[in-house]
Every structure is written in structure tokens, then in C-alpha cells.
C-alpha positions as CSV (number, residue, x, y, z in Angstrom):
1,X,117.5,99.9,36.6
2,X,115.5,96.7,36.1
3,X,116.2,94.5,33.1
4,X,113.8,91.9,33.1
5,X,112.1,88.7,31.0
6,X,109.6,89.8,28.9
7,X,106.0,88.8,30.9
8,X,102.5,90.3,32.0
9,X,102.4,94.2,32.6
10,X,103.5,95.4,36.0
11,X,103.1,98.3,38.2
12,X,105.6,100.8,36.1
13,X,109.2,100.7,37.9
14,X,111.5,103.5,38.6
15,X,114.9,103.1,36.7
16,X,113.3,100.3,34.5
17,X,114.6,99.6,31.2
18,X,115.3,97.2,28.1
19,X,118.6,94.5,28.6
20,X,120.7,93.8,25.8
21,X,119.2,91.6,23.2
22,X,121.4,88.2,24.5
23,X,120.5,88.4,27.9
24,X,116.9,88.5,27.2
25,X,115.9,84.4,28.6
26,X,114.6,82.1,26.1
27,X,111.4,80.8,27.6
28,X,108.3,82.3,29.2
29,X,109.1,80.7,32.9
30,X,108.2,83.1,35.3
31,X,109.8,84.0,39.0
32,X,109.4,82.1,41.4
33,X,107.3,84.7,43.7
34,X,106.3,83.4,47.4
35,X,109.1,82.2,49.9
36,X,107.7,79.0,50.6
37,X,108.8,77.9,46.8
38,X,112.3,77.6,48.1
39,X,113.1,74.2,47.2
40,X,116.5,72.5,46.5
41,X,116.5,72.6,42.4
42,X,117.0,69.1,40.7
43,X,120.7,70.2,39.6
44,X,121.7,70.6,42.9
45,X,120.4,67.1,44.2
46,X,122.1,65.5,41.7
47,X,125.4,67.3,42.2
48,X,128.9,65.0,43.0
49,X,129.0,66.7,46.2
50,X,129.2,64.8,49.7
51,X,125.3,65.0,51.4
52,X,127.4,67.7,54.3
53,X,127.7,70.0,51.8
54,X,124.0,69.4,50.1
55,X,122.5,69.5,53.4
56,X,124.7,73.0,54.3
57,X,123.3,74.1,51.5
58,X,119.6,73.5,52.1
59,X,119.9,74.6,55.6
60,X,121.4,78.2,54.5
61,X,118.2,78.1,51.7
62,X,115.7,77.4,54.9
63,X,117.5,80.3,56.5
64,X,117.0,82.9,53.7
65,X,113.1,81.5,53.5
66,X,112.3,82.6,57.4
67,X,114.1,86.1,56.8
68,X,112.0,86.5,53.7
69,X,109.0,85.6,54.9
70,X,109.9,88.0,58.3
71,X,110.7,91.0,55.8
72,X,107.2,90.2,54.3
73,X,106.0,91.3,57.6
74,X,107.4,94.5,57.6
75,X,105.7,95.1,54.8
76,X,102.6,94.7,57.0
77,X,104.0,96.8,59.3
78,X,104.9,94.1,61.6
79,X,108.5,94.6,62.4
80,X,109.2,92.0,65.5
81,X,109.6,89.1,63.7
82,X,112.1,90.4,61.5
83,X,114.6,92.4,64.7
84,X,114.2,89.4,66.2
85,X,116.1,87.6,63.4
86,X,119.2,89.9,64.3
87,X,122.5,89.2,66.3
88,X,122.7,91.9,69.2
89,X,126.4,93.3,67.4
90,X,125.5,93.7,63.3
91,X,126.7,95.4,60.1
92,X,123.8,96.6,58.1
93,X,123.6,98.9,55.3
94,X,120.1,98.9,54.1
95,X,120.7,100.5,51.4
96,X,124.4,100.5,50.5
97,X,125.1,104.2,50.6
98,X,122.7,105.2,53.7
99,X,124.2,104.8,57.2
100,X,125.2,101.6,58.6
101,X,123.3,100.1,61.6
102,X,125.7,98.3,64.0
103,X,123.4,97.9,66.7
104,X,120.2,95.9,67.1
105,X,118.6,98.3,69.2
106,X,119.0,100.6,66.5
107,X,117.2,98.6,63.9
108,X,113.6,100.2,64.8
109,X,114.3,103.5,64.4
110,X,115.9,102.7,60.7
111,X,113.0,100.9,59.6
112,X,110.5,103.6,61.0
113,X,112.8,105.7,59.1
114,X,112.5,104.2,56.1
115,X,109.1,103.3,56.4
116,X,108.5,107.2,56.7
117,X,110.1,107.9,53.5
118,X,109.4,105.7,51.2
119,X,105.8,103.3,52.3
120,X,104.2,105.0,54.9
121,X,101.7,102.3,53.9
122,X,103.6,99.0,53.9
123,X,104.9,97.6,50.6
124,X,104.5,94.4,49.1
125,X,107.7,92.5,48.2
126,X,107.9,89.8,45.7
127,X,110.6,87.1,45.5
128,X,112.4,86.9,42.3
129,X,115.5,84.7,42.7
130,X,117.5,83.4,46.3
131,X,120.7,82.0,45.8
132,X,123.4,80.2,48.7
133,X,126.7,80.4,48.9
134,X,128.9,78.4,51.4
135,X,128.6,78.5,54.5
136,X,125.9,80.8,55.3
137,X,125.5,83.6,52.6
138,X,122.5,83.8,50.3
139,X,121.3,86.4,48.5
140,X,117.5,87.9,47.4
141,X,116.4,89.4,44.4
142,X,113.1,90.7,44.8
143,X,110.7,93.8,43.6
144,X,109.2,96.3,46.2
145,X,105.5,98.0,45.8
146,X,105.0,100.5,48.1
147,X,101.2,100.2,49.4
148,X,98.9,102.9,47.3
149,X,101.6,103.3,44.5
150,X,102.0,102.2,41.2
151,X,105.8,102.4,40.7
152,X,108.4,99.7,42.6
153,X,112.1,98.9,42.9
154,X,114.4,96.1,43.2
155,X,115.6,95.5,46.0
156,X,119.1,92.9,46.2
157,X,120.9,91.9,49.0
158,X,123.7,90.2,50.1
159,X,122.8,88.3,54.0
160,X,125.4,86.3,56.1
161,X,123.7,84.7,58.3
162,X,124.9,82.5,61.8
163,X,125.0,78.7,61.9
164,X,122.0,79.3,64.4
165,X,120.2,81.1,61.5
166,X,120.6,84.9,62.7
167,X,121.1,87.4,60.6
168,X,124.6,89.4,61.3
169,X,125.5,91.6,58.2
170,X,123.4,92.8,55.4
171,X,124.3,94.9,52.2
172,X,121.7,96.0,49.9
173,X,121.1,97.7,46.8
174,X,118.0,99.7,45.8
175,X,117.2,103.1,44.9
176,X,113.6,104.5,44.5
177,X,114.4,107.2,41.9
178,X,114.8,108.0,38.0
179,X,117.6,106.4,36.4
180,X,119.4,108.9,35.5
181,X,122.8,110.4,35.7
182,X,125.6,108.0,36.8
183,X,123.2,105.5,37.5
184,X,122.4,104.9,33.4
185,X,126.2,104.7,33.4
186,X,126.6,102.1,35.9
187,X,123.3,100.1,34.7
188,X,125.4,100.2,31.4
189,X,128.6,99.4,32.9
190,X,126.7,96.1,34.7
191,X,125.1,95.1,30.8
192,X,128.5,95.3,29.7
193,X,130.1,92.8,32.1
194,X,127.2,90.3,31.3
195,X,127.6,91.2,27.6
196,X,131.6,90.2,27.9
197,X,130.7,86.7,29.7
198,X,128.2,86.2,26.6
199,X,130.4,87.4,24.4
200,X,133.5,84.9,26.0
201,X,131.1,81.9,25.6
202,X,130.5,82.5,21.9
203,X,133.7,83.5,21.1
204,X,133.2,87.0,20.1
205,X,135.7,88.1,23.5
206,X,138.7,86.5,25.0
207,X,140.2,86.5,28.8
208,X,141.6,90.1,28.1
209,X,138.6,91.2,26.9
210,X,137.3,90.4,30.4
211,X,140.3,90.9,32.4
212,X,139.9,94.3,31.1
213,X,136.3,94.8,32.9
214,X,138.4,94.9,36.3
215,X,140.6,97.7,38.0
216,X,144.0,96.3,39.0
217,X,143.1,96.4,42.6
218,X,139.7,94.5,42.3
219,X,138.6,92.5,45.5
220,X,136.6,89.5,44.0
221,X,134.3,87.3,46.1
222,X,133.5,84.3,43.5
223,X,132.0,82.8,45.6
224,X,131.1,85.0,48.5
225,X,132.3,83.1,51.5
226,X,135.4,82.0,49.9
227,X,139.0,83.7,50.0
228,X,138.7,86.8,48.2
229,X,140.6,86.9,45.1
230,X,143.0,90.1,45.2
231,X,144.2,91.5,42.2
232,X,143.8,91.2,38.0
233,X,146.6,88.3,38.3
234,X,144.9,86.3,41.0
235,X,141.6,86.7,39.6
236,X,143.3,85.1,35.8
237,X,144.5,82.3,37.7
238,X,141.0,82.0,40.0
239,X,139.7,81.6,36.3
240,X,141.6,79.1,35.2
241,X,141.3,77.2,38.4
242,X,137.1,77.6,38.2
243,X,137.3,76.4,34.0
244,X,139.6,73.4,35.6
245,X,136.6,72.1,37.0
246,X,134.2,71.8,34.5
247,X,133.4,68.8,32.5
248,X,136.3,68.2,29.9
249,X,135.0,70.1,26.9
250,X,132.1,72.2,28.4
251,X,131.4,75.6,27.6
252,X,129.1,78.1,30.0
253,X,126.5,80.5,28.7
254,X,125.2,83.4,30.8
255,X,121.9,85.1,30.9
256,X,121.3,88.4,32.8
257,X,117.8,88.3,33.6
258,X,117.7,91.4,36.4
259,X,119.3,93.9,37.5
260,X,119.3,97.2,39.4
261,X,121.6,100.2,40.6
262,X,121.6,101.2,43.9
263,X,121.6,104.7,46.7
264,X,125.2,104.2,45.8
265,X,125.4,105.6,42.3
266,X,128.6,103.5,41.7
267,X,127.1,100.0,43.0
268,X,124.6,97.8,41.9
269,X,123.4,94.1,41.2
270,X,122.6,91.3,38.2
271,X,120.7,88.1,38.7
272,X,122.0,85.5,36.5
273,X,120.8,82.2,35.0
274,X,123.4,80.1,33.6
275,X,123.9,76.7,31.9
276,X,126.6,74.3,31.0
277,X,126.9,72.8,27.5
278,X,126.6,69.8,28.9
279,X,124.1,69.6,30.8
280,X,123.0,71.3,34.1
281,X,122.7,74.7,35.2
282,X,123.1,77.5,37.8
283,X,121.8,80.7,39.1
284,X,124.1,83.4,40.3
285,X,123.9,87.1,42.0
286,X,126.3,89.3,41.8
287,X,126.8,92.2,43.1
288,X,129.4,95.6,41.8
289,X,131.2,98.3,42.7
290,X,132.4,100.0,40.2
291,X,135.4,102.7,39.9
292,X,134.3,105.9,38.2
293,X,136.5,104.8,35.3
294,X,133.7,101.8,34.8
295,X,136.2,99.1,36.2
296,X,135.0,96.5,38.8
297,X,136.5,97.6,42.2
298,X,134.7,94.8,43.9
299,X,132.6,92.3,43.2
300,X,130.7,89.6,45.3
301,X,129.0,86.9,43.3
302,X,126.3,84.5,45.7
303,X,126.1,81.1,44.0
304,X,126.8,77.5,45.5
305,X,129.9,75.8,43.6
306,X,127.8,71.9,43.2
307,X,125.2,73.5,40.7
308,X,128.8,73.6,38.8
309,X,129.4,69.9,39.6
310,X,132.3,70.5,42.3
311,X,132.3,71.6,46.2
């Protein structure tokens, strides 16, 4: 379930396969891979927004750093610094499709769990991409090696953290398994949505075209800690509102650089790199749930709305 930029051989990946030729990234920059390369990227310093919202937005980024670096831990077997991260009352599901854990207390027991099943020896966990959205969401792309193993997974998750920095809800995405079955479907179904916003930029696909991607009771996050957008005529006029932003004239290209499909065979995530024809860019992840018709039931997209130019 991992599309990725072509790069030095890695331990073989469960679910892995090729993207779609126009997603595939134009230069050989590699991902960023320790937590303490979270920095503010240039297009974000330079955005029109007031310094509140830049600083907001490093502050979230700062949070996402000291959970990362905590789930590095567990990897090491050294849970405490990561529980202690937690709000006492939290929604959890870790992975989507597994039971949710509500209670900090209960936390423990889950990771043991896990732990059990899949790395009985730790895991190493690199970071691939962290994005922020307003206030306090960010999201983490990264690739899991179980200790003594020579496959992995990618992990994505979706963290809403307190103003204080603790964590309260979490939903993510990975599945250590074959892709097979309905996950190829989704992984194609996630391809296709990328391929559409491609498609748009060049022409080749209009606003029905991607209209069309979405069931007629989609629940849209775009961003994720906005107002969701309910509906295939909200979400038209959301459009239009975002495109009424941009520079007069500019156009937005897409790349899909990762992705995965998750314990829930319907569900799964894309890490995006985007740029604007005039200048700038952004990064994006977003995350699906798909109907079993291939429509997008919901969707949750993590980016900041300044590496656009607006707030």
C-alpha cells in the first residue's frame, strides 16, 4: 500500500507498490527522517498571514515533534514518555478498525497488545512527512520496521492535540498484511482521486469529473479543524471559495508521493506535495473513507491554509 519516490532499496514493505506515472516527484530529495528536522519551511515564513497564526502554527509543529520523538520510545520499549503525553478522557483508534481506547489507563495494555502482535522486539519508526492544521491538528507519515524483520508498514495518523500540548484523539491508518483483496481496490480508489486533481490541473478533468469522486453524503474536513463541509453542493461551493483565494491566474499541481490502506479495508491515507504556478508550495495529508461503491464518504485533509497564501 506504499507508493513512494523512487530512492535507495529498503527493507521490502507489505502492501508496497508502483504509483501512477504523474504522481511519481520530479527530484531525488529525500524524506525528511528524524523529528528534530521539524522546521518552519521557507513558504510558510513568508506567508501574508498575521505572526498569531505563524506562531500557532509552529507551536502545533513543536507539539507533533515531542509526540514523535515519545513514539520513538516505544519503539525502545519505553512507553512512559509517550502515556504521559495523553489527556486522562481520550478517543484513540490505533489502528482505525481495532477497538477504540477512551481511557488513559487503558493505554498500556493496548500497546503491550500491540507490541505482542506485531514487534515483540521494538520497531524503528522513520519520519516521512508532518503537516499542521489549525488550531492543533497535525498529522505523521512515517514507515515502521519491526526489530529483527525485513518487511515494514506505513503508519498515518491524524493527532488533535490540547493548547497545553496533550494529546486527546488519535486515528490511524496501517495494516501489516498483503495487499490484497479490497485493499488493492481502495489503494486504487486513493491513486484515482490524486490522478483526478492531476488530471483537473492539466485540463484533462473538470469539477464533475471530481465532484464525481464523492458520495452525496460526503463529510469533508479541508482543512481538518475547520467546519466540515457536508454534502457534494457544499463541497462545489467550498471549491470555489478555496480557488477564490489564490493568486489571480494561478493554477495548482498535485503530487501523491505516499500512501497506504489501513485495518479498515475501506480507509486509508496519501501524502501530498503540491505547488502553485506561481510560486510557492504545500504539503498536504489526507486521509479516506471510502463507500464500497469507491465514493469518498469522508475525508480529512491536514495542511495549514498560509502555505496557500491566506489564513
Amino acid at each position: 500500500l506504499v507508493g513512494k519516490r523512487a530512492g535507495p532499496a529498503e527493507p521490502t514493505r507489505q502492501q508496497s507498490h508502483q504509483p501512477h506515472q504523474p504522481h511519481q516527484p520530479a527530484g531525488p530529495a529525500g524524506p525528511k527522517e528524524a523529528a528534530s528536522e521539524l522546521q518552519l519551511d521557507e513558504d510558510t515564513k513568508k506567508s501574508q498571514c498575521n505572526p498569531t497564526v505563524r506562531q500557532q502554527w509552529k507551536k502545533t509543529r513543536d507539539f507533533a515533534s515531542i509526540y514523535f520523538q515519545a513514539l520513538q520510545r516505544v519503539g525502545a520499549n519505553d512507553d512512559d514518555a509517550y502515556i504521559n503525553l495523553f489527556e486522562d478522557k481520550i478517543v484513540v483508534s490505533d489502528p482505525v478498525g481495532s477497538n477504540m481506547v477512551t481511557e488513559k489507563t487503558d493505554l498500556p495494555a493496548s500497546i503491550n497488545k500491540m507490541r505482542t502482535k506485531f514487534a515483540p522486539l521494538g520497531f524503528d519508526i522513520k519520519l516521512k512527512m508532518v503537516t499542521v492544521a489549525a488550531p492543533t491538528f497535525a498529522a505523521i507519515y512515517s514507515t515502521v520496521t519491526p526489530q529483527g524483520s525485513t518487511t515494514s508498514l506505513d503508519r498515518a495518523e491524524i493527532i488533535e492535540f490540547t493548547t497545553r500540548g496533550t494529546v486527546k484523539r488519535i486515528t490511524a491508518h496501517w495494516y501489516m498484511g498483503a495487499l490484497s483483496g479490497q485493499r488493492a481496490v481502495t489503494s486504487g480508489w486513493i491513486q484515482d482521486y490524486f490522478k483526478t486533481m492531476d488530471d483537473m490541473a492539466t485540463g484533462k478533468a473538470n469539477i464533475k469529473d471530481y465532484l464525481a469522486l464523492y458520495d452525496d453524503d460526503v463529510v469533508s474536513f479541508d482543512p481538518v479543524g475547520k467546519a466540515p463541509v457536508k454534502g457534494k453542493n457544499a463541497l462545489l461551493q467550498h471549491v470555489a471559495s478555496m480557488m477564490s483565494k489564490l493568486p489571480q491566474g494561478a493554477t495548482v499541481t498535485t503530487q501523491m508521493t505516499d500512501w497506504n490502506v489501513g485495518t479498515d479495508s475501506f480507509s486509508g491515507c496519501g501524502v501530498v506535495e503540491g505547488s502553485l504556478s506561481t510560486g510557492g508550495g504545500f504539503h498536504s495529508i489526507n486521509c479516506f473513507r471510502f463507500t464500497p461503491a469507491g465514493q469518498i464518504k469522508d475525508l480529512s485533509c491536514v495542511f495549514h491554509s498560509s502555505e496557500l497564501g491566506f489564513c
